[in-house]
C-alpha positions in Angstrom: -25.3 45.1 -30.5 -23.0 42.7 -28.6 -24.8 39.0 -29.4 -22.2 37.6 -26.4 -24.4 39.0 -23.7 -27.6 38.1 -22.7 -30.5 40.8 -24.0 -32.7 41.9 -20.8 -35.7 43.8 -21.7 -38.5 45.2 -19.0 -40.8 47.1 -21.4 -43.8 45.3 -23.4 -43.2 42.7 -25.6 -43.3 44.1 -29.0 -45.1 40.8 -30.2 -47.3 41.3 -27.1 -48.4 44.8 -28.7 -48.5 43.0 -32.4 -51.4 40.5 -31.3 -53.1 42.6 -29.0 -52.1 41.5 -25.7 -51.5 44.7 -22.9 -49.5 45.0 -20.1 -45.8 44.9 -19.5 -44.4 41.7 -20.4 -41.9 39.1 -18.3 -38.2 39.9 -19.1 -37.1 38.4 -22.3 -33.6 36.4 -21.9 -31.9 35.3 -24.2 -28.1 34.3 -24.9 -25.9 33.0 -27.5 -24.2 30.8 -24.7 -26.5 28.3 -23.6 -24.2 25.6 -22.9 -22.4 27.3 -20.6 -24.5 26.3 -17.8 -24.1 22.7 -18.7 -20.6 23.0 -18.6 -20.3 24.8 -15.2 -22.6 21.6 -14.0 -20.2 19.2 -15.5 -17.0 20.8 -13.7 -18.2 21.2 -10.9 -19.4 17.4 -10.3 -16.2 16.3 -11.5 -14.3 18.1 -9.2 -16.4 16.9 -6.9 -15.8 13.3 -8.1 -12.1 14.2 -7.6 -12.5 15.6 -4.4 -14.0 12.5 -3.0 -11.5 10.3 -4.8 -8.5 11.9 -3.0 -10.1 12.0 -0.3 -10.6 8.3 0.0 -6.6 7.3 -1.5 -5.8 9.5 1.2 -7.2 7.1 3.6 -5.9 4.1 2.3 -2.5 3.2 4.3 0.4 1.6 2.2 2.9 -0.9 3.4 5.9 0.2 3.4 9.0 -2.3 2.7 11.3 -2.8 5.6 15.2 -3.2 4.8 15.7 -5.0 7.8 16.2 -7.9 6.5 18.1 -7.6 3.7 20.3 -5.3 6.0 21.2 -7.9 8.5 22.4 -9.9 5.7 24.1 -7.2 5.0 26.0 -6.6 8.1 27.1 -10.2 8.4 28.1 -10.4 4.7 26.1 -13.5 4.3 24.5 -12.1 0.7 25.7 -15.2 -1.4 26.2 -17.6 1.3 24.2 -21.0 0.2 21.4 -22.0 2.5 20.1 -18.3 2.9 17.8 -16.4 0.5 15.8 -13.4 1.0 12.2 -13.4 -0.8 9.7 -11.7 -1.1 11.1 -8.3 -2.0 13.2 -8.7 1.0 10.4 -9.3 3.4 11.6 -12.5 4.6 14.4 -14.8 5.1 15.0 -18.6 4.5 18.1 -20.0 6.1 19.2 -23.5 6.2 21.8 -25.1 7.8 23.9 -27.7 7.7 22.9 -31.4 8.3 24.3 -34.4 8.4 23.1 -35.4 5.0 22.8 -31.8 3.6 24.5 -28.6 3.1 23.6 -25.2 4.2 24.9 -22.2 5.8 27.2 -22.4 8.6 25.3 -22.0 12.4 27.3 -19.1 12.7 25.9 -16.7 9.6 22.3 -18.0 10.7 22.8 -16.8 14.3 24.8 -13.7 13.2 21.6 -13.1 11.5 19.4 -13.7 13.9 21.4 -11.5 16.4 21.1 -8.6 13.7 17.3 -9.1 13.9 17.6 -8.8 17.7 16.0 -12.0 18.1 15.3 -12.6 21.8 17.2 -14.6 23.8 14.0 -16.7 24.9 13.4 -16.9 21.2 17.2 -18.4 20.6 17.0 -20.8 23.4 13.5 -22.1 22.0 15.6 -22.9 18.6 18.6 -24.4 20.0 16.7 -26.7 21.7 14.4 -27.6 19.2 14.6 -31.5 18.1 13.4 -33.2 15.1 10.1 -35.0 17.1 9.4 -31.3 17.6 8.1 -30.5 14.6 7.6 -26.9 13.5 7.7 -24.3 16.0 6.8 -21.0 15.5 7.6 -17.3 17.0 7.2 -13.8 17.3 9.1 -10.5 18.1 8.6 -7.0 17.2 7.7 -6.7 13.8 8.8 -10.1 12.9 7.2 -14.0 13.1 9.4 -16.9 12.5 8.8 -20.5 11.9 11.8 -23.7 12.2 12.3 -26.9 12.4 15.1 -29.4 13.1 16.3 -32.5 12.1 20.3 -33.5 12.4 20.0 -35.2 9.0 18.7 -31.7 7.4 19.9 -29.1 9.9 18.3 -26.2 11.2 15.2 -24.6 8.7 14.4 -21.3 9.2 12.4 -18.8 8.1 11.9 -15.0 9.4 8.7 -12.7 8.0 8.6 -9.2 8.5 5.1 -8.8 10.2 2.1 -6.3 10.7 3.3 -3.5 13.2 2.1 -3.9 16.7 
């Protein structure tokens, strides 16, 4: 007899006939696997669990760096010019000019930069005009925002973020 699968039977119970009891009996199951059933539960809520889990990372959108930054600094071969650093993984750009207690990059790199980022010209006229009772003036293009101030002791202080997408 094969003890692997389960043992149907749809005459009387022998037992039945032992004690005296009559008429057919309910089928008799019975298997040397019982945990299988368990197991099919467990695999099939975890897949489940796994389902839903993609699912939900699928939905989750992830930033994705932008090189333009680093790239403009690139293109106008400013990369160890003092006064301008990129931070934050290349996401934005400080740039500091020259004052006339300070020093800083030359005007020339920061607007070489700024014409790499396509900066408009409304933009450009805002921060050559800018004066030191000014204060901080801020502005925003495409996918970027940028923030400066001016004094002629200090120079020009920049700094360009890339932005959310619009």
């Amino acid at each position: 007899m094969n003890y692997e699968q389960p043992l149907i039977t749809d005459g009387p119970d022998p037992a039945a006939a032992e004690y005296g009891t009559a008429g057919p009996a309910e089928p008799a199951v019975t298997s040397t696997n019982r945990g299988r059933g368990k197991a099919w539960l467990a695999g099939s809520i975890g897949a489940a669990a796994g389902l839903i889990v993609g699912v939900l990372v699928g939905q989750l959108e992830f930033e994705q760096q932008s090189a333009a930054l680093s790239d403009a600094v690139t293109a106008c071969g400013v990369e160890s010019t003092d006064g301008i650093l990129l931070g934050d993984e290349g996401q934005s750009i400080s740039m500091q000019t020259e004052g006339a207690e300070s020093f800083g990059a030359p005007y020339e790199d920061v607007a070489c930069v700024l014409f790499e980022l396509e900066v408009p010209d409304s933009i450009v006229s805002r921060i050559d005009s800018t004066r030191a009772l000014d204060g901080r003036q801020e502005a925003e293009w495409e996918n970027y925002s940028a923030s400066w101030g001016y004094h002629p002791d200090s120079g020009l202080d920049i700094v360009v973020e890339i932005s959310d997408e619009k």
